[in-house]
mmCIF file as Biopython writes it, N, C-alpha, C and O atoms, coordinates in Angstrom:
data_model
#
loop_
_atom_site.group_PDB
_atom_site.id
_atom_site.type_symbol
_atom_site.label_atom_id
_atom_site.label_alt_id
_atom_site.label_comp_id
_atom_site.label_asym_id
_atom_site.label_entity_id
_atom_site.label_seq_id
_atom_site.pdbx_PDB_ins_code
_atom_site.Cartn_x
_atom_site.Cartn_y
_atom_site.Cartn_z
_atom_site.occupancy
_atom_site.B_iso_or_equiv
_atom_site.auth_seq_id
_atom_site.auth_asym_id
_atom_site.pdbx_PDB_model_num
ATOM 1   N N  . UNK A ? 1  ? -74.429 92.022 89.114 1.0 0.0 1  A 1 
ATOM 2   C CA . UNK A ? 1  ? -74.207 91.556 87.759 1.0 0.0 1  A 1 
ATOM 3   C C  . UNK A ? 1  ? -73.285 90.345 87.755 1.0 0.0 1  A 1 
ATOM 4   O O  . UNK A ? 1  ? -73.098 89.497 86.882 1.0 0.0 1  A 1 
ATOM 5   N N  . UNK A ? 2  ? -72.716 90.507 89.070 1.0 0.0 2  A 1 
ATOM 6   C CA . UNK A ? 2  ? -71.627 89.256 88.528 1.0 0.0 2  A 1 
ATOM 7   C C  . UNK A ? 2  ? -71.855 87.910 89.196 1.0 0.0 2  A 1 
ATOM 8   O O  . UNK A ? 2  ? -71.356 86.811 88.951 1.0 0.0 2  A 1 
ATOM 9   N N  . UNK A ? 3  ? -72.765 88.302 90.132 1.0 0.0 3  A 1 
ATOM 10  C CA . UNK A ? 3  ? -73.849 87.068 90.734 1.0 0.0 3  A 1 
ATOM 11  C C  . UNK A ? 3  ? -74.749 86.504 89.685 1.0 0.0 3  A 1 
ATOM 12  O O  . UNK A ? 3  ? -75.256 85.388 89.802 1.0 0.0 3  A 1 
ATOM 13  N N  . UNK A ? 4  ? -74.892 87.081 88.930 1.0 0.0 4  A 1 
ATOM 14  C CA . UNK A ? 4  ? -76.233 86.959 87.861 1.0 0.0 4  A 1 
ATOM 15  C C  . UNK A ? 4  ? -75.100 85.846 86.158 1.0 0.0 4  A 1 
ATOM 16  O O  . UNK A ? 4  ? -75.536 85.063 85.314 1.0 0.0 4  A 1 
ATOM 17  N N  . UNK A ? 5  ? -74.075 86.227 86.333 1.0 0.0 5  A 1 
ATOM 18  C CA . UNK A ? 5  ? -73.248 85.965 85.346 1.0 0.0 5  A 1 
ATOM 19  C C  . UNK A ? 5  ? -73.123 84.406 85.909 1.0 0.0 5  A 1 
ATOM 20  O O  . UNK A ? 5  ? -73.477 83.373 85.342 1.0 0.0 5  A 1 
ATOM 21  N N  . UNK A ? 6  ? -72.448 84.592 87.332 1.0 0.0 6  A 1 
ATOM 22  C CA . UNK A ? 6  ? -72.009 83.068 87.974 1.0 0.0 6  A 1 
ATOM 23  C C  . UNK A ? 6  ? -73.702 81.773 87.854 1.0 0.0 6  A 1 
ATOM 24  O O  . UNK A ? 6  ? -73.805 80.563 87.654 1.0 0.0 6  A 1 
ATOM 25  N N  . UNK A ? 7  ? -74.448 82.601 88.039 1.0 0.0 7  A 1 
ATOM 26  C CA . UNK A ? 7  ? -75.801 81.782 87.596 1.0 0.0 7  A 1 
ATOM 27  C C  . UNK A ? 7  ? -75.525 80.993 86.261 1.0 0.0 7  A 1 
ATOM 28  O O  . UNK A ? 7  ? -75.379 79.773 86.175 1.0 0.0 7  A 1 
ATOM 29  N N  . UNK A ? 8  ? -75.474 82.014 85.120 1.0 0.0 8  A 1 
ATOM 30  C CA . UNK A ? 8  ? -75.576 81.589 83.883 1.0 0.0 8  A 1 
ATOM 31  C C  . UNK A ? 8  ? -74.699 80.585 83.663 1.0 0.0 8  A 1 
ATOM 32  O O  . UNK A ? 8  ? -74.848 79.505 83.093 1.0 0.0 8  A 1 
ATOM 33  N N  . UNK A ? 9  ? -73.633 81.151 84.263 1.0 0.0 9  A 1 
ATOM 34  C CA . UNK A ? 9  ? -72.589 80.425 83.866 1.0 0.0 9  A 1 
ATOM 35  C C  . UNK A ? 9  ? -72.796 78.728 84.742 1.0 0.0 9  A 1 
ATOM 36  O O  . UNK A ? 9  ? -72.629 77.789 83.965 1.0 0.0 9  A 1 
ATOM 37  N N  . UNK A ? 10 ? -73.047 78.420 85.861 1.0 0.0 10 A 1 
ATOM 38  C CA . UNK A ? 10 ? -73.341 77.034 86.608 1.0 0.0 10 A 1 
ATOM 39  C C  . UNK A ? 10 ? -74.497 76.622 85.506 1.0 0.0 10 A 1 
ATOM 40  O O  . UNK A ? 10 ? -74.567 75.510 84.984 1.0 0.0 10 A 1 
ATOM 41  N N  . UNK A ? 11 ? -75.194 77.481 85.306 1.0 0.0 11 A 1 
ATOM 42  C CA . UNK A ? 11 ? -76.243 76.894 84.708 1.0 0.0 11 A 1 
ATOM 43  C C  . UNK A ? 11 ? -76.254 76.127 83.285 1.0 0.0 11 A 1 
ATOM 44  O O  . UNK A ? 11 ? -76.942 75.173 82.924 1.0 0.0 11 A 1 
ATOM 45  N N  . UNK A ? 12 ? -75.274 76.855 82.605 1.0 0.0 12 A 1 
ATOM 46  C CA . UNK A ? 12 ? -74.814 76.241 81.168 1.0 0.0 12 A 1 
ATOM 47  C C  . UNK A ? 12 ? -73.740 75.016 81.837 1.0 0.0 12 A 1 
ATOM 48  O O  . UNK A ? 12 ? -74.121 73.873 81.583 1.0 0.0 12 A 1 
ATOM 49  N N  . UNK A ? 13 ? -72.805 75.087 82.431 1.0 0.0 13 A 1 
ATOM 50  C CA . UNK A ? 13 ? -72.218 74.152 82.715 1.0 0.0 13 A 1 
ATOM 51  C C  . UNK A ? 13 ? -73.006 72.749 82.903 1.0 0.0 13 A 1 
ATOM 52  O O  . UNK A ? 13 ? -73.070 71.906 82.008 1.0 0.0 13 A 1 
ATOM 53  N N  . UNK A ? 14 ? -73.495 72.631 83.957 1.0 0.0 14 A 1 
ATOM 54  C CA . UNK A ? 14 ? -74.765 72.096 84.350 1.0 0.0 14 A 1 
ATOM 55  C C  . UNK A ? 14 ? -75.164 71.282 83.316 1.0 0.0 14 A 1 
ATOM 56  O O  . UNK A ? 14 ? -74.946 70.077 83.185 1.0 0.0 14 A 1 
ATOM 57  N N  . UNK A ? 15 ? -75.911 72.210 82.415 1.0 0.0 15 A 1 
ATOM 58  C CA . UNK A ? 15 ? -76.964 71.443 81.181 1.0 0.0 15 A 1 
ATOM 59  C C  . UNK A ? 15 ? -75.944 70.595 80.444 1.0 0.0 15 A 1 
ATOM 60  O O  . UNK A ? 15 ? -76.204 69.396 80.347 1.0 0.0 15 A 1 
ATOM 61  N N  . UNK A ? 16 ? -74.875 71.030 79.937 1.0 0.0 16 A 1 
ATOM 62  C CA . UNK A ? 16 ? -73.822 70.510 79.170 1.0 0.0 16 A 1 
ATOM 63  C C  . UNK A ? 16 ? -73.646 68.873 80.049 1.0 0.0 16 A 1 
ATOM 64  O O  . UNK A ? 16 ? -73.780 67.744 79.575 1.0 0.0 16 A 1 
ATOM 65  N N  . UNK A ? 17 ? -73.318 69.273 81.408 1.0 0.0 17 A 1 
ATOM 66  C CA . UNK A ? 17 ? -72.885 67.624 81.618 1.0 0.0 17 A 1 
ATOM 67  C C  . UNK A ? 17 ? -74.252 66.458 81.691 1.0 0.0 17 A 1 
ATOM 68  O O  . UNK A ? 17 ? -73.969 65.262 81.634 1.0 0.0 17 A 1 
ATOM 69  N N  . UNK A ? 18 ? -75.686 66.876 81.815 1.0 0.0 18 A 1 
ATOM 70  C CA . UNK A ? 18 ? -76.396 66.797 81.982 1.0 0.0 18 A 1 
ATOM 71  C C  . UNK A ? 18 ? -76.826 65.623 80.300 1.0 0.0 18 A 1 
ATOM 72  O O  . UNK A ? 18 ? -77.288 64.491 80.157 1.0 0.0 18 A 1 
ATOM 73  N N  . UNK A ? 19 ? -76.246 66.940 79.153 1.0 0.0 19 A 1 
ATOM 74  C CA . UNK A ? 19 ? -76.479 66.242 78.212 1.0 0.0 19 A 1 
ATOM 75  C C  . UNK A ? 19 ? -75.647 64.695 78.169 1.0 0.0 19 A 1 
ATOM 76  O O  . UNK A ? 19 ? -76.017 63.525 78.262 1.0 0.0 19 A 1 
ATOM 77  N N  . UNK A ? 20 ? -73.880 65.618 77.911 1.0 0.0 20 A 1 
ATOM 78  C CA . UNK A ? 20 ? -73.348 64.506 77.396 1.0 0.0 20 A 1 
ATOM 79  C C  . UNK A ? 20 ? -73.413 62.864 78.575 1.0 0.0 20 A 1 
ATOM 80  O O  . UNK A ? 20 ? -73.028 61.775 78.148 1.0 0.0 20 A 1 
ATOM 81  N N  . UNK A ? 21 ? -73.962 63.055 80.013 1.0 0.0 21 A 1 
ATOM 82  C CA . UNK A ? 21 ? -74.387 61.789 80.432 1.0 0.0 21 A 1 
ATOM 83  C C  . UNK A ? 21 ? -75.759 60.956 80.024 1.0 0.0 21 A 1 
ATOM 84  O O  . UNK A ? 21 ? -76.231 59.844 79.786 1.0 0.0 21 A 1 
ATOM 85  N N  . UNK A ? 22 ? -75.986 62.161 80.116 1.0 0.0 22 A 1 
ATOM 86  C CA . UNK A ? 22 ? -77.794 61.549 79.778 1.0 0.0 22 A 1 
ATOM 87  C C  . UNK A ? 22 ? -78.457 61.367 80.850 1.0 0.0 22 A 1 
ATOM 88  O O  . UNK A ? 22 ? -78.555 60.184 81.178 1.0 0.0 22 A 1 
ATOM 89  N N  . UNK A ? 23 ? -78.938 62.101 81.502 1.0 0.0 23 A 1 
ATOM 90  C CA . UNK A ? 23 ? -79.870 61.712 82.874 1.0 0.0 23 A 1 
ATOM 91  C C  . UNK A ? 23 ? -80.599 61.074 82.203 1.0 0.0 23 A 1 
ATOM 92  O O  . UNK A ? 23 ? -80.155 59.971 81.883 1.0 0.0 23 A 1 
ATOM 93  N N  . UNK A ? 24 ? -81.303 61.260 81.946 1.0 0.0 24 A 1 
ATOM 94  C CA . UNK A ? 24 ? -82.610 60.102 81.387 1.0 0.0 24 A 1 
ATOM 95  C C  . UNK A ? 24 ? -81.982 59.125 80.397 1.0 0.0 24 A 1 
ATOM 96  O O  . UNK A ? 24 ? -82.708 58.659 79.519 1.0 0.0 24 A 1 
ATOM 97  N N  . UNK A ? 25 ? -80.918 58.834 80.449 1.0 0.0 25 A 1 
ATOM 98  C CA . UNK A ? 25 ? -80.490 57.554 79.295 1.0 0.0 25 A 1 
ATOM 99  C C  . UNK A ? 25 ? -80.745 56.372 80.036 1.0 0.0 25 A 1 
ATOM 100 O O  . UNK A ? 25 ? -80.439 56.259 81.223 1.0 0.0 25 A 1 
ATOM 101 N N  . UNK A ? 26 ? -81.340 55.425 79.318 1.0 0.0 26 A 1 
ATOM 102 C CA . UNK A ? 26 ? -81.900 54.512 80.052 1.0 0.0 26 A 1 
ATOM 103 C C  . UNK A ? 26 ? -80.792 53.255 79.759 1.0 0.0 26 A 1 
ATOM 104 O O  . UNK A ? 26 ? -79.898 53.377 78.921 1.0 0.0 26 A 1 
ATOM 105 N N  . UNK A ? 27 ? -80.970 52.134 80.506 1.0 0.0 27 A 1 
ATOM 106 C CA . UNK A ? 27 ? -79.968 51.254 80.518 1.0 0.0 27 A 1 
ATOM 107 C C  . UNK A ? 27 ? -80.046 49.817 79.171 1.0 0.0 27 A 1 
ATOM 108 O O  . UNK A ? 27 ? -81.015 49.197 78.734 1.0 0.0 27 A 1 
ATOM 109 N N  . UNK A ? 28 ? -78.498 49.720 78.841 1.0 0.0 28 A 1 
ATOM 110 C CA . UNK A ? 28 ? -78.979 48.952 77.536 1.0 0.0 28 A 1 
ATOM 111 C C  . UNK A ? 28 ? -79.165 47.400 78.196 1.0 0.0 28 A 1 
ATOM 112 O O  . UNK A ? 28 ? -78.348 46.866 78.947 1.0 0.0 28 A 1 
ATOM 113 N N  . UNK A ? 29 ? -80.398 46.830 77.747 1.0 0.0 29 A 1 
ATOM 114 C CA . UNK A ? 29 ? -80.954 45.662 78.163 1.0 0.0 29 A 1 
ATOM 115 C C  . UNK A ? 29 ? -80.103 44.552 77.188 1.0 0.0 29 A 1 
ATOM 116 O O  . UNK A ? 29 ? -79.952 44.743 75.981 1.0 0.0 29 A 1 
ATOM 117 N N  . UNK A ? 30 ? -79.778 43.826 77.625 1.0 0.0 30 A 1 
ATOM 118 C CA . UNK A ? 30 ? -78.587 42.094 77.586 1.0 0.0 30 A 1 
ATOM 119 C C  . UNK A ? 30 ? -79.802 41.364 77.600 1.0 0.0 30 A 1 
ATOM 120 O O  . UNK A ? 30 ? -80.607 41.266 78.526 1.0 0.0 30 A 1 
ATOM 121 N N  . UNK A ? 31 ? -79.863 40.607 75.890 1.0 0.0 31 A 1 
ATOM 122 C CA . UNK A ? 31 ? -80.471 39.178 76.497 1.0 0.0 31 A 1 
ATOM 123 C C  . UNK A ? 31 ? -79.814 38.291 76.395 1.0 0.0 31 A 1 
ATOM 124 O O  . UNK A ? 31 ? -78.708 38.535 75.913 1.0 0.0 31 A 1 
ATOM 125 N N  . UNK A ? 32 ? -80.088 36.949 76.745 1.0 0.0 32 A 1 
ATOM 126 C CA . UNK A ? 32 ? -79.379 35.848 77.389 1.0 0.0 32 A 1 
ATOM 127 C C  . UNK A ? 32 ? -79.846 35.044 76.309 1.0 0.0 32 A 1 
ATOM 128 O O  . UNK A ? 32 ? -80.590 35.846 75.745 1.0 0.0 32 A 1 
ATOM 129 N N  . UNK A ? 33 ? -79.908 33.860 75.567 1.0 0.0 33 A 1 
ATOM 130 C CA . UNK A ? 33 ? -80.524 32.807 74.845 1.0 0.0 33 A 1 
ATOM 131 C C  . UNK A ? 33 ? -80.189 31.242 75.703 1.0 0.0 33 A 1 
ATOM 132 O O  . UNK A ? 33 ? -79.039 31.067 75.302 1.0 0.0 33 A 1 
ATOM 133 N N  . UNK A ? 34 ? -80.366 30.523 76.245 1.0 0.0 34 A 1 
ATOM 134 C CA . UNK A ? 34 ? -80.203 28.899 76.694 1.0 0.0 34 A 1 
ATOM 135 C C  . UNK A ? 34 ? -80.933 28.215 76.265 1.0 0.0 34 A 1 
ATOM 136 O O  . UNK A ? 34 ? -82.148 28.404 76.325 1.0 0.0 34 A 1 
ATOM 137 N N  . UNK A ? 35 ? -80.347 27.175 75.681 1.0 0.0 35 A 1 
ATOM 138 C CA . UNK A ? 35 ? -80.795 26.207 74.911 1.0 0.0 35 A 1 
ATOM 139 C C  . UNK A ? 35 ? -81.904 25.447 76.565 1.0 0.0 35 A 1 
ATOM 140 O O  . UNK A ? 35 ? -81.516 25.348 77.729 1.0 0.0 35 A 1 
ATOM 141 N N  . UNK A ? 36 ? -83.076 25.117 76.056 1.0 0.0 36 A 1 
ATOM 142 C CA . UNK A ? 36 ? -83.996 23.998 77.390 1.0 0.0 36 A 1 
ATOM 143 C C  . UNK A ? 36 ? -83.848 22.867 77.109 1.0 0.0 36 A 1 
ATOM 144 O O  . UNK A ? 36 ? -83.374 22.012 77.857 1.0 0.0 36 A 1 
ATOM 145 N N  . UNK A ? 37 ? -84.355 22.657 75.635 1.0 0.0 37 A 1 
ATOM 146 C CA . UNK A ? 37 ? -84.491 21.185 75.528 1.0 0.0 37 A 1 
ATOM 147 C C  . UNK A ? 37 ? -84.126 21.143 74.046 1.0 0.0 37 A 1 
ATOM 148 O O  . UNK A ? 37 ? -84.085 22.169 73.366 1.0 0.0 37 A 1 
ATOM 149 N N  . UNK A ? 38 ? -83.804 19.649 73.459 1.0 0.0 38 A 1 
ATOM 150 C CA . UNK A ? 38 ? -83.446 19.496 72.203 1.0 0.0 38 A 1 
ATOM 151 C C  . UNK A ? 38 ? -84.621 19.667 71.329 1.0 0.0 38 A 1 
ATOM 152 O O  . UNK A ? 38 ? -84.523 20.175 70.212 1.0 0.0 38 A 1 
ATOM 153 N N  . UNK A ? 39 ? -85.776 19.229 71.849 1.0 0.0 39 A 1 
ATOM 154 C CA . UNK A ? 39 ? -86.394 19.340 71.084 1.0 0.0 39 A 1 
ATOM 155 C C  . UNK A ? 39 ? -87.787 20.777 71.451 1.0 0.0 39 A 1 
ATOM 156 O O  . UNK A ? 39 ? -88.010 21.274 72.555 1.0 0.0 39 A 1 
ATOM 157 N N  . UNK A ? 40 ? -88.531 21.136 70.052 1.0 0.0 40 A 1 
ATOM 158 C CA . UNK A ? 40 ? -89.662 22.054 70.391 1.0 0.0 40 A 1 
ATOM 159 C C  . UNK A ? 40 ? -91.258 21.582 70.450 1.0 0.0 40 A 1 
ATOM 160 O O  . UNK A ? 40 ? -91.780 21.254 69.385 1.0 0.0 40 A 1 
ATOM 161 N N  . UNK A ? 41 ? -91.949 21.547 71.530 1.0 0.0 41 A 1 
ATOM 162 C CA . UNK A ? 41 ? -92.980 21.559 71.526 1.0 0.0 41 A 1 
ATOM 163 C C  . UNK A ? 41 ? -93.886 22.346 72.211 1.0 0.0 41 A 1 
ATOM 164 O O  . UNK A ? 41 ? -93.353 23.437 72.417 1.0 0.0 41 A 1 
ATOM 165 N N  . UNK A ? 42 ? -94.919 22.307 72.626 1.0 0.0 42 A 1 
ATOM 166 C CA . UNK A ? 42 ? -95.891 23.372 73.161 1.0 0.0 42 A 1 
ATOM 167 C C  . UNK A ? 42 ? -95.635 23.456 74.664 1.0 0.0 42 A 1 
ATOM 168 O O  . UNK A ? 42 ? -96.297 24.322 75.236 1.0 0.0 42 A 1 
ATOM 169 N N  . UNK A ? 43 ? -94.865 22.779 75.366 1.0 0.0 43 A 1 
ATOM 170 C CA . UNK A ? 43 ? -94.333 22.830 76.908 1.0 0.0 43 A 1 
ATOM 171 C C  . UNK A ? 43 ? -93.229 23.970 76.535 1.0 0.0 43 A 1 
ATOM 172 O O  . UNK A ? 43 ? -93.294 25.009 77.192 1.0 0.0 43 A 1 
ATOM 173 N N  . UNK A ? 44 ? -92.593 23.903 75.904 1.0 0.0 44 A 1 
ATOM 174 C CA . UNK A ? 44 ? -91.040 24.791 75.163 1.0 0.0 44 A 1 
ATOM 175 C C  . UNK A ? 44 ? -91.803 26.533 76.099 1.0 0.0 44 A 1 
ATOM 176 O O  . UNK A ? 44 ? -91.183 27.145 76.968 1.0 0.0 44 A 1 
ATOM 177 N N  . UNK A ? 45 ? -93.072 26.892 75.617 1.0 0.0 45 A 1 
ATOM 178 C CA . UNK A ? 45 ? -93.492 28.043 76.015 1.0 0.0 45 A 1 
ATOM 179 C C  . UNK A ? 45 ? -93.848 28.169 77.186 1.0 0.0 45 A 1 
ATOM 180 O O  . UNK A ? 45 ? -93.789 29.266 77.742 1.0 0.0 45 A 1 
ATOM 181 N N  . UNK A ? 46 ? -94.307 27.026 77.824 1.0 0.0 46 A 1 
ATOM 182 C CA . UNK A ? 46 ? -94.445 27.587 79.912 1.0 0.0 46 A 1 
ATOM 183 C C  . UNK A ? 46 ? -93.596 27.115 80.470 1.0 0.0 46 A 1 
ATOM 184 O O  . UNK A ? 46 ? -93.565 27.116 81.701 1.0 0.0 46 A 1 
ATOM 185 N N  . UNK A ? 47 ? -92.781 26.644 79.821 1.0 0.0 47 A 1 
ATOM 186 C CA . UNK A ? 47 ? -91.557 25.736 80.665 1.0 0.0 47 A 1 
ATOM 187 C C  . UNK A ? 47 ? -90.533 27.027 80.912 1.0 0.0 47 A 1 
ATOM 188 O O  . UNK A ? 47 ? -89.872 27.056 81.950 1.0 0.0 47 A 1 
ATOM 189 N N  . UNK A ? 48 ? -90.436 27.969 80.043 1.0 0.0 48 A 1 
ATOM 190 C CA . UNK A ? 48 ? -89.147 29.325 79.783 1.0 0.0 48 A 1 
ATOM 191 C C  . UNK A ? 48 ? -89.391 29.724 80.991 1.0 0.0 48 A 1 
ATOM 192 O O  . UNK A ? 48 ? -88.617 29.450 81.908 1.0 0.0 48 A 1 
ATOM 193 N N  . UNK A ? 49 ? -90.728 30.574 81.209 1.0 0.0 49 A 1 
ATOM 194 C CA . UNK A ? 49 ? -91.296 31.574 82.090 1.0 0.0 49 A 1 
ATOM 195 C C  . UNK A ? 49 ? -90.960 30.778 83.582 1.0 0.0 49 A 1 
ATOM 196 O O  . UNK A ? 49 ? -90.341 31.316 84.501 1.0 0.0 49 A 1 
ATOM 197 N N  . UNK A ? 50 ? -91.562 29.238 83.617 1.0 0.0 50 A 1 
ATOM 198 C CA . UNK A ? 50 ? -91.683 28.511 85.134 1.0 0.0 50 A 1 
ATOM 199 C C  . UNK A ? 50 ? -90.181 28.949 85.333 1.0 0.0 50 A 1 
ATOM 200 O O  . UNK A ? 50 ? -90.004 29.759 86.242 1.0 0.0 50 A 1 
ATOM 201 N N  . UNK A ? 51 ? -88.911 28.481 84.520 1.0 0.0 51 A 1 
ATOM 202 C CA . UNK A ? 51 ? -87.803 28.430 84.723 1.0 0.0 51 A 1 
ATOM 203 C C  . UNK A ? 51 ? -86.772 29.581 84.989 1.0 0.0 51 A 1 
ATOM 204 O O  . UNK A ? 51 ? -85.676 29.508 85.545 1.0 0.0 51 A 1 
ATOM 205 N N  . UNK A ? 52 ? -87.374 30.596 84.479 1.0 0.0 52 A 1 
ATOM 206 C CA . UNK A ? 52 ? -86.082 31.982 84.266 1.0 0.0 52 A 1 
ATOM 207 C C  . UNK A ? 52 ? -87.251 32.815 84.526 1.0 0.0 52 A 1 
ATOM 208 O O  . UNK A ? 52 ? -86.955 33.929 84.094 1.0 0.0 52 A 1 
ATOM 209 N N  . UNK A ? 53 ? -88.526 32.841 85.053 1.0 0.0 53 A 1 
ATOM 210 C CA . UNK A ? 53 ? -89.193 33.988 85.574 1.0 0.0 53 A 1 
ATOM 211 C C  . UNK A ? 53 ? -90.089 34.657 84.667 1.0 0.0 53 A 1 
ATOM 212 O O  . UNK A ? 53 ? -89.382 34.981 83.712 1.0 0.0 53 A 1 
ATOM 213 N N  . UNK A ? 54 ? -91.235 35.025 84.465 1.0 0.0 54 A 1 
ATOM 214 C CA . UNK A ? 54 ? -92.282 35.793 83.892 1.0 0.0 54 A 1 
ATOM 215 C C  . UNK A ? 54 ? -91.721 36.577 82.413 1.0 0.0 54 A 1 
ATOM 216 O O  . UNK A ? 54 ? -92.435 36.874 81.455 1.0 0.0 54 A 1 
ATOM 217 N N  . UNK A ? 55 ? -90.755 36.726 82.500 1.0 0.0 55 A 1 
ATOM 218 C CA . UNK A ? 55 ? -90.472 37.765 81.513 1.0 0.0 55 A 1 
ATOM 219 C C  . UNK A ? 55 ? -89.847 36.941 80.488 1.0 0.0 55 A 1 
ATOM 220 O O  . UNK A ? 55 ? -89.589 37.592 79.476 1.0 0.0 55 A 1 
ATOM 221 N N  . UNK A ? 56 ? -89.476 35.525 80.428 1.0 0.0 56 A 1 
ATOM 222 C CA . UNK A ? 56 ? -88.684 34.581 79.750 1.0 0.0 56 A 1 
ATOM 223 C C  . UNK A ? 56 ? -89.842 34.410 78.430 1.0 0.0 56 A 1 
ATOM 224 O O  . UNK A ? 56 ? -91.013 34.751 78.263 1.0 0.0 56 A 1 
ATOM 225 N N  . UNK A ? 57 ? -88.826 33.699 77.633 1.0 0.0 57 A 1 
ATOM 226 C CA . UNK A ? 57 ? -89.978 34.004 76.452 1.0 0.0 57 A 1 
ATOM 227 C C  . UNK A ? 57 ? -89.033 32.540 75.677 1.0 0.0 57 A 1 
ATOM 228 O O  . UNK A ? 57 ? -87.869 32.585 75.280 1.0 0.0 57 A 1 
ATOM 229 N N  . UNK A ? 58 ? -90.027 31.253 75.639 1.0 0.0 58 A 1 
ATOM 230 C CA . UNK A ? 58 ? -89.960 30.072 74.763 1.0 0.0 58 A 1 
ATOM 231 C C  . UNK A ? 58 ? -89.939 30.268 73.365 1.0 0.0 58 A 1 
ATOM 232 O O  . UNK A ? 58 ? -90.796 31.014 72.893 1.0 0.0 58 A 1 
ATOM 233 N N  . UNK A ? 59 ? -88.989 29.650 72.504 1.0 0.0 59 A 1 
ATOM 234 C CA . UNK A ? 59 ? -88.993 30.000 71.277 1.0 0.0 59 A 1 
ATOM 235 C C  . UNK A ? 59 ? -88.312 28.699 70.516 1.0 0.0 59 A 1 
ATOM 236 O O  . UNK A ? 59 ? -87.264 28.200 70.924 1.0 0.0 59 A 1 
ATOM 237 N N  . UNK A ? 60 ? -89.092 28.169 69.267 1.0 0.0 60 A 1 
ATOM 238 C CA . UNK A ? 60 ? -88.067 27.371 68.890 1.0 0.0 60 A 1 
ATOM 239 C C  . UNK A ? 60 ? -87.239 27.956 67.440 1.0 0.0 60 A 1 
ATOM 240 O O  . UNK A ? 60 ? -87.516 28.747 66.538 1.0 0.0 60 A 1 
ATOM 241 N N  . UNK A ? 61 ? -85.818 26.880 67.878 1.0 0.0 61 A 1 
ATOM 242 C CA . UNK A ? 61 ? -84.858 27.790 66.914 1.0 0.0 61 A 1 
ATOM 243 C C  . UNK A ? 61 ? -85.028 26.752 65.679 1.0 0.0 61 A 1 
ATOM 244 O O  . UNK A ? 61 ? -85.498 25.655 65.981 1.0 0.0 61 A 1 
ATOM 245 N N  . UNK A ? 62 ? -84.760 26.939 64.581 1.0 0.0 62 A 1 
ATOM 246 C CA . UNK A ? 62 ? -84.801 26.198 62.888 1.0 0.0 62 A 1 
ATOM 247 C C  . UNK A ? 62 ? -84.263 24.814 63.450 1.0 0.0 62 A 1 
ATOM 248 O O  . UNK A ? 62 ? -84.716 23.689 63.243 1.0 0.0 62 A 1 
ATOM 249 N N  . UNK A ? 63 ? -83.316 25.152 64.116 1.0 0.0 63 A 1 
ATOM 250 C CA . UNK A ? 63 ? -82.978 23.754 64.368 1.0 0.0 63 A 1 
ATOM 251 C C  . UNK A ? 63 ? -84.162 22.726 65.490 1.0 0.0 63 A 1 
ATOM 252 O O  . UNK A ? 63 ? -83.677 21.678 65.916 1.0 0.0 63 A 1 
ATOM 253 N N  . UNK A ? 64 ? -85.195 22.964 65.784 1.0 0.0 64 A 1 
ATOM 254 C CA . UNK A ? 64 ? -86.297 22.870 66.362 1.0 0.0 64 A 1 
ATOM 255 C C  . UNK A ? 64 ? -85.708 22.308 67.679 1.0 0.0 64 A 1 
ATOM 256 O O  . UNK A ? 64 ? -85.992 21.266 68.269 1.0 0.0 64 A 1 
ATOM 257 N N  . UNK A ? 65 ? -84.696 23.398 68.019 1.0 0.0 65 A 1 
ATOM 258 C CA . UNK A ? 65 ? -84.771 23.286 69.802 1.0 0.0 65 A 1 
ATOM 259 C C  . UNK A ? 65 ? -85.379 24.176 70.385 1.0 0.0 65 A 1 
ATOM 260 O O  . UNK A ? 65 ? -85.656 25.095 69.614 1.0 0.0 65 A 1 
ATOM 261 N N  . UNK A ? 66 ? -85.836 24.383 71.753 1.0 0.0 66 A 1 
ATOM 262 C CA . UNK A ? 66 ? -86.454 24.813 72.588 1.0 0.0 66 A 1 
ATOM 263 C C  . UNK A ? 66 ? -84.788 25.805 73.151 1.0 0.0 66 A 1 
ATOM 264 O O  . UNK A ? 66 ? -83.655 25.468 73.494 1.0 0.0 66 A 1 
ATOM 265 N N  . UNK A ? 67 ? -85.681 27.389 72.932 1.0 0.0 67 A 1 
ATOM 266 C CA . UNK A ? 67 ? -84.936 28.401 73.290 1.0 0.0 67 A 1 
ATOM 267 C C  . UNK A ? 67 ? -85.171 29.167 74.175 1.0 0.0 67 A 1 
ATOM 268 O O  . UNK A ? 67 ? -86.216 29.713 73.820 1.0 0.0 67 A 1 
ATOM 269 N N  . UNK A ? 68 ? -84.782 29.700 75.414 1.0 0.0 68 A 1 
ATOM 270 C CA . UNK A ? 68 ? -85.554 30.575 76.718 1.0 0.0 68 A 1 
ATOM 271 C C  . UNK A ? 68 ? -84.306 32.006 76.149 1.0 0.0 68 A 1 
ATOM 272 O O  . UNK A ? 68 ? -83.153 31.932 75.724 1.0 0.0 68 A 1 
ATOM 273 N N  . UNK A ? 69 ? -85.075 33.005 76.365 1.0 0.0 69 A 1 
ATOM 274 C CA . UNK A ? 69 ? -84.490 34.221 75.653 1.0 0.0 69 A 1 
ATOM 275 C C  . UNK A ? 69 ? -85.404 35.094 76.887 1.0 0.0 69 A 1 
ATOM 276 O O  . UNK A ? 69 ? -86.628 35.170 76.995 1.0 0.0 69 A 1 
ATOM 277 N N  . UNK A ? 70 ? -84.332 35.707 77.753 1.0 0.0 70 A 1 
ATOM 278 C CA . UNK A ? 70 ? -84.726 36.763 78.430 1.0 0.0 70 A 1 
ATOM 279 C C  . UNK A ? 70 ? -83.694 37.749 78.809 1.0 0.0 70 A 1 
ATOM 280 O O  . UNK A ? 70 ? -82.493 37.747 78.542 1.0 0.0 70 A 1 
ATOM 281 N N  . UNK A ? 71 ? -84.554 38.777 79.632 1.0 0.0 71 A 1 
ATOM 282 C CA . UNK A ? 71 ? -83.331 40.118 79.643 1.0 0.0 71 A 1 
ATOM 283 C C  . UNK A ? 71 ? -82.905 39.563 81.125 1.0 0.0 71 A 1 
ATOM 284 O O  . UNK A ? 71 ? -83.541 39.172 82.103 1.0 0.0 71 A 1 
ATOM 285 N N  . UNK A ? 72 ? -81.307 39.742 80.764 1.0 0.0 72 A 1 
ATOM 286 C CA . UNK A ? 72 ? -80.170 39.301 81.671 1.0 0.0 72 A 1 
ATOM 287 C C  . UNK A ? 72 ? -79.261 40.713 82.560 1.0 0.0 72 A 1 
ATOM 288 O O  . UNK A ? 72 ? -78.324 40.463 83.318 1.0 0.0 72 A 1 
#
């Protein structure tokens, strides 16, 4: 019985730290914004990706500059 208790008991312990870390909490993603160029045109969008890698993403800002926005 008291083998059976020490179970329960690791076992609730266990889950508890389990929660408050979060095994499965996944990691919070950082993006980056750098200005490319002053101005925006249709290069603005393959120019991001050639430069900062596949996942970069060209965007122009109101102020019609050329923006590369990826996870950092």
């Amino acid at each position: 019985m008291k083998v059976l208790s020490s179970i329960l008991f690791l076992l609730l312990v266990i889950s508890i730290g389990i929660e408050n870390e979060g095994a499965l909490k996944g990691t919070e993603a950082k993006l980056c914004d750098v200005k490319l160029y002053d101005y925006c045109e249709a290069d603005c969008f393959s120019d991001c990706p050639k430069k900062y890698g596949s996942k970069a993403i060209g965007m122009c800002s109101p102020a019609s500059e050329c923006i590369c926005r990826w996870q950092c």
